[in-house]
C-alpha positions as CSV (number, residue, x, y, z in Angstrom):
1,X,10.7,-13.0,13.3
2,X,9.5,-14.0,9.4
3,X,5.6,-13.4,11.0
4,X,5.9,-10.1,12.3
5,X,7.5,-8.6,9.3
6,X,4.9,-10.2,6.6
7,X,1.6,-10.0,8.7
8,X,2.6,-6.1,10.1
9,X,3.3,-5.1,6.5
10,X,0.7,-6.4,4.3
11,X,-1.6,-4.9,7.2
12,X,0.2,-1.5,7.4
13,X,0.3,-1.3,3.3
14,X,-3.8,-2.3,3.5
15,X,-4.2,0.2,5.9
16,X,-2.1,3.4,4.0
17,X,-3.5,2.6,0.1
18,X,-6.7,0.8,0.8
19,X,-5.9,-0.9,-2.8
20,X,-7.3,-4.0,-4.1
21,X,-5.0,-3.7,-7.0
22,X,-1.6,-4.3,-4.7
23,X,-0.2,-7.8,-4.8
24,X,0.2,-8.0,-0.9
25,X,2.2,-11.3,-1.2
26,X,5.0,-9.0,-3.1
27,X,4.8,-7.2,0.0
28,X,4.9,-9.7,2.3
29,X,7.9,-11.3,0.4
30,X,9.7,-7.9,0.5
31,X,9.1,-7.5,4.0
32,X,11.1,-11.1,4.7
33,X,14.2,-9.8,2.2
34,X,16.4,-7.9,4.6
35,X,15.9,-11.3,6.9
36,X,18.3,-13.4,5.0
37,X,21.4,-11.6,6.4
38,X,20.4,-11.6,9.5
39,X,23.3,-14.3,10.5
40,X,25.7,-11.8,9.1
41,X,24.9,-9.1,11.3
42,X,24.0,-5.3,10.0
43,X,24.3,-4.7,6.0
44,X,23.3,-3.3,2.9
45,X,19.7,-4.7,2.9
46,X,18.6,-2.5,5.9
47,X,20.1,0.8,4.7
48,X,17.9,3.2,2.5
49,X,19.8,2.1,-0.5
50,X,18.7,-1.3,-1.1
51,X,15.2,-0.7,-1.2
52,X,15.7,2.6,-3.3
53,X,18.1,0.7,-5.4
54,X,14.5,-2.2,-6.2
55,X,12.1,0.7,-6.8
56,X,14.4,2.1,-9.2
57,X,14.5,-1.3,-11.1
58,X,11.0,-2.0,-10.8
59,X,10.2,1.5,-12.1
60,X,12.6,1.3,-15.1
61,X,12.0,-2.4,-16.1
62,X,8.1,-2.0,-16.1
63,X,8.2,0.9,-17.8
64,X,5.0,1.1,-20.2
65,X,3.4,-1.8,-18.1
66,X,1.0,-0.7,-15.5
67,X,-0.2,-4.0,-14.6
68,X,3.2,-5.7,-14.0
69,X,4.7,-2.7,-11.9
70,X,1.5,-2.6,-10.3
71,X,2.3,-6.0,-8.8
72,X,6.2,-5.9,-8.6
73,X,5.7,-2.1,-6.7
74,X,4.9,-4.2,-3.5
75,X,8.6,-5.6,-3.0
76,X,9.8,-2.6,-2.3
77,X,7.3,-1.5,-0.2
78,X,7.8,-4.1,1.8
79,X,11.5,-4.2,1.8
80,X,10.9,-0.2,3.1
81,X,8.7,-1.5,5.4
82,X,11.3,-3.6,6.9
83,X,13.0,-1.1,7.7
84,X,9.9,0.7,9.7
85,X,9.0,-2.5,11.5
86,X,12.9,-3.3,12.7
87,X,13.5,0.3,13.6
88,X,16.2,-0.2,11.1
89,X,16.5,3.9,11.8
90,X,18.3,3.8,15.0
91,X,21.3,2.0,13.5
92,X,22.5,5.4,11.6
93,X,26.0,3.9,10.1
94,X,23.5,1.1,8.3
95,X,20.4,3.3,7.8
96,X,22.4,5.9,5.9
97,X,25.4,3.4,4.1
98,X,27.0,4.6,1.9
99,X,26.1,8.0,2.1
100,X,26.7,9.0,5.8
101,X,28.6,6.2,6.8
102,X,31.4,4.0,5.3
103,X,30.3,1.3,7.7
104,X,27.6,-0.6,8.7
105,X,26.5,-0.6,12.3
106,X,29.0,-3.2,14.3
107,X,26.7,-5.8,16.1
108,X,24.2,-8.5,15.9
109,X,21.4,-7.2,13.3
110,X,18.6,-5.4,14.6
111,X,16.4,-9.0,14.3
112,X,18.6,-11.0,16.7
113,X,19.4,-8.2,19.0
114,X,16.1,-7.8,20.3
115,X,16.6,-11.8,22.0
116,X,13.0,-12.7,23.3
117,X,11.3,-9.5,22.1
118,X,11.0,-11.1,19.2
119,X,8.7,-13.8,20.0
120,X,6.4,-11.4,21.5
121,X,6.6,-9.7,18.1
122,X,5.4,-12.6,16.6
123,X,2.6,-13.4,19.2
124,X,1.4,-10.0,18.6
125,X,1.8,-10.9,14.5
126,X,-0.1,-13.8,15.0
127,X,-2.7,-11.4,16.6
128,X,-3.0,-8.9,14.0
129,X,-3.4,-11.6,11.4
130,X,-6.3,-13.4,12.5
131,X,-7.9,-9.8,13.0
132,X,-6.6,-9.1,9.4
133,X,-7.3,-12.7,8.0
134,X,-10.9,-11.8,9.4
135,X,-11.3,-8.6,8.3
136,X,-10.1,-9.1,5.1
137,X,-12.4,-11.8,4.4
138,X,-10.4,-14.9,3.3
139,X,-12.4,-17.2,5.2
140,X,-14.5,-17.0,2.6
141,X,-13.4,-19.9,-0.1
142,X,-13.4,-17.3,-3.0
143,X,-11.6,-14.2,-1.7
144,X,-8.7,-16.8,-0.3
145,X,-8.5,-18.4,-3.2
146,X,-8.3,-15.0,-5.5
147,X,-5.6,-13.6,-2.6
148,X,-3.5,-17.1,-3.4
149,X,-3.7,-16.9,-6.9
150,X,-3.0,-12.8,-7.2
151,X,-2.0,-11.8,-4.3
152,X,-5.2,-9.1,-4.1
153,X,-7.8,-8.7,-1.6
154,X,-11.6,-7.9,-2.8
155,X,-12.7,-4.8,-3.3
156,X,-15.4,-5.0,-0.8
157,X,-12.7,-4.7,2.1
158,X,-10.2,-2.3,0.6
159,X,-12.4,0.5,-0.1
160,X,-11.6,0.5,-4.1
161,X,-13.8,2.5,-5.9
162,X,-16.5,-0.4,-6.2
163,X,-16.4,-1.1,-2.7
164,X,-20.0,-1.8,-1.1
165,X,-19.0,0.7,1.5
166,X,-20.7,3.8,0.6
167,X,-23.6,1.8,-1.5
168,X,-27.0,2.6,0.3
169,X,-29.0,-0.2,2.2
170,X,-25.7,-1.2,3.9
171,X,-25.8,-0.9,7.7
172,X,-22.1,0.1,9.7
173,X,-21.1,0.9,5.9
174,X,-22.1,4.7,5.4
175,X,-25.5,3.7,3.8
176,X,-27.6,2.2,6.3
177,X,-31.4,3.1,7.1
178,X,-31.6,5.3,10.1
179,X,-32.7,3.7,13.5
């Protein structure tokens, strides 16, 4: 359940900003958030407000420091994305709490309800992150070791503005010598 929410979401939020500048663990840590009350069944943390509620504190408690909101922005991304991923949506008295509903959703929360579905989930997780894990480059001593550390992936496979991608002599990159 923890594998599909943090592989899915630091591959989705990679895929959307193409930033080297996020800190995709923040994402991946917001993504696991709205896990921890799972046991309790449907609440707060996978309505609209909770996340809301984090990028309004991120945004006013960083204020003047681009850097650290840069990195703290990817909690609620990922708590947002949480909600995308566990189709948080279809439970409209939780989604909506407090503003359309006074209650949440009765029932098992959307992460236990699906029973073996989510160990597919995961198997598919598990998938997506040697693809991403690949892709991304981190087999490479350097780029895991700067991820780790910051949480960033290199330039070279987000597309940042001093990505190789577009730099001639490249081949599969936009630059390559014609065949």
């Amino acid at each position: 359940m923890l594998i599909w929410f943090a592989v899915m979401s630091v591959v989705l939020t990679w895929a959307v900003f193409q930033s080297p500048a996020i800190d995709y663990r923040m994402v991946a840590l917001g993504s696991v958030i709205p896990v921890v009350e799972a046991p309790f069944g449907n609440g707060p943390l996978h309505s609209l407000l909770a996340p809301t509620l984090v990028l309004v504190i991120v945004m006013l408690a960083t204020r003047n420091r681009r850097l650290v909101r840069r990195r703290w922005l990817g909690l609620p991304i990922g708590m947002y994305l949480h909600l995308v991923l566990d189709f948080s949506f279809t439970r409209t008295d939780t989604f909506w709490w407090p503003f359309l509903s006074r209650s949440f959703t009765p029932g098992e929360s959307p992460e236990l309800s699906r029973g073996l579905w989510s160990l597919v989930l995961d198997v598919v997780a598990l998938g997506v992150g040697v693809w991403a894990y690949r892709r991304f480059g981190l087999d490479d001593p350097a780029r895991r070791s700067r991820f780790l550390r910051t949480g960033q992936l290199d330039r070279a496979v987000t597309g940042g503005p001093n990505s190789n991608r577009d730099r001639p002599g490249r081949p599969g990159r936009g630059g390559g010598r014609p065949s």
